[in-house]
C-alpha positions as CSV (number, residue, x, y, z in Angstrom):
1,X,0.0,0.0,0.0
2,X,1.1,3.4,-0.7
3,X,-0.6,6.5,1.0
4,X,1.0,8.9,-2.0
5,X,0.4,6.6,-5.3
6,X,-2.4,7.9,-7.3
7,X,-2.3,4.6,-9.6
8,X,-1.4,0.3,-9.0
9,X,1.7,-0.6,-11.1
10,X,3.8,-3.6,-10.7
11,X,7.3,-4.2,-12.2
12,X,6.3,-8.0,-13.3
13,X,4.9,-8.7,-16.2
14,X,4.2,-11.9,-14.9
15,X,1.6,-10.5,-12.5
16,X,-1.1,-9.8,-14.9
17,X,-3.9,-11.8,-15.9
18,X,-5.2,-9.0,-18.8
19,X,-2.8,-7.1,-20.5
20,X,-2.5,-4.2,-22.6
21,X,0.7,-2.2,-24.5
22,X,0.3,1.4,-24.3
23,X,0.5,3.2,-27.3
24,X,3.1,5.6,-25.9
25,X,5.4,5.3,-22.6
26,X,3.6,7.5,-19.5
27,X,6.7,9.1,-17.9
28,X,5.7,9.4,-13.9
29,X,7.6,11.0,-11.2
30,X,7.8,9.2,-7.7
31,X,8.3,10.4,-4.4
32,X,12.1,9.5,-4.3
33,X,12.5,11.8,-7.5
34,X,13.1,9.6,-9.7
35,X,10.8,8.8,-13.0
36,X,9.7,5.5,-14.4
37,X,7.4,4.5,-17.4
38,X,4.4,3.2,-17.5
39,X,4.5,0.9,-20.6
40,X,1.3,-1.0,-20.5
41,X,-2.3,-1.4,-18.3
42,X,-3.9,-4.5,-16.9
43,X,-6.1,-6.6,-13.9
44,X,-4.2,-8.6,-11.8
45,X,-4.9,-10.6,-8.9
46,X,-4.0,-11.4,-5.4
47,X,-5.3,-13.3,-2.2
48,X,-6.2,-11.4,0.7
49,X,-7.7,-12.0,4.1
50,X,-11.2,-10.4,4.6
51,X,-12.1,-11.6,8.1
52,X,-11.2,-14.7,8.9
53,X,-11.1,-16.2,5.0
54,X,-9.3,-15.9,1.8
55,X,-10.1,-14.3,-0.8
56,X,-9.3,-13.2,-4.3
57,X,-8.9,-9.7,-5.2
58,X,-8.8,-8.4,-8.6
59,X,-7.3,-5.0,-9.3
60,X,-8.1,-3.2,-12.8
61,X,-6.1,-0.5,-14.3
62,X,-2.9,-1.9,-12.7
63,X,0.0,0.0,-14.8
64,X,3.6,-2.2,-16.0
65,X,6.4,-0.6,-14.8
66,X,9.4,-2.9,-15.4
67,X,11.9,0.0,-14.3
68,X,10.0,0.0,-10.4
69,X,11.5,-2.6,-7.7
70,X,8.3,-3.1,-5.8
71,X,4.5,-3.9,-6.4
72,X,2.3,-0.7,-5.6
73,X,-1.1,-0.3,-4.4
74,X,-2.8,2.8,-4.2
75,X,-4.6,3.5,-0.8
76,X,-6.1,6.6,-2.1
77,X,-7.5,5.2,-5.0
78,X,-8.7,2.1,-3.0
79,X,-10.5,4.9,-0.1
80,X,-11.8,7.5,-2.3
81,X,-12.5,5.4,-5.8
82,X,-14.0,2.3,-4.0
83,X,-15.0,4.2,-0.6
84,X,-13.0,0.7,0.7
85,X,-12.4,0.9,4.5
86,X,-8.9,-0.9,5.2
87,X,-7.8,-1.7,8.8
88,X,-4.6,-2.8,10.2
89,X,-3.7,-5.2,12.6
90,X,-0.5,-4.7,12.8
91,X,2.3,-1.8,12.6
92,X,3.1,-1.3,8.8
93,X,6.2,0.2,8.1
């Protein structure tokens, strides 16, 4: 999860279960500075806990970004796009 990301991206193509080129790189600057391209736009999956069961949860719109290190989740667009609530139960660093 990240508080500041206004999209999902993921650097692994591997992730995505639909996937689409984009017809021109999207240049995007980060918090650190630096800028990575957005080269393509998918749904992927994952499993989450939701109470006390597992399930899966699909993201659309989730941006390739083979020059990022890490998988990226947008809490804002989760919060104000979905109106999801998300709780933690432990510290999240």
């Amino acid at each position: 999860m990240d508080s500041g990301a206004t999209d999902h991206s993921t650097p692994f193509l591997a992730d995505f279960l639909t996937y689409k080129k984009l017809p021109k790189p999207i240049n995007v600057g980060t918090a650190g500075a630096e800028v990575i391209q957005f080269l393509g736009i998918g749904t992927v999956a994952f499993r989450a806990k939701v109470g006390n069961v597992q399930k899966q949860i699909y993201l659309r719109h989730v941006y390739y970004s083979p020059s990022g290190d890490r998988h990226i989740c947008s809490l804002q667009w989760l919060t104000s796009k979905l109106k999801m609530k998300l709780y933690a139960d432990a510290k999240i660093t």
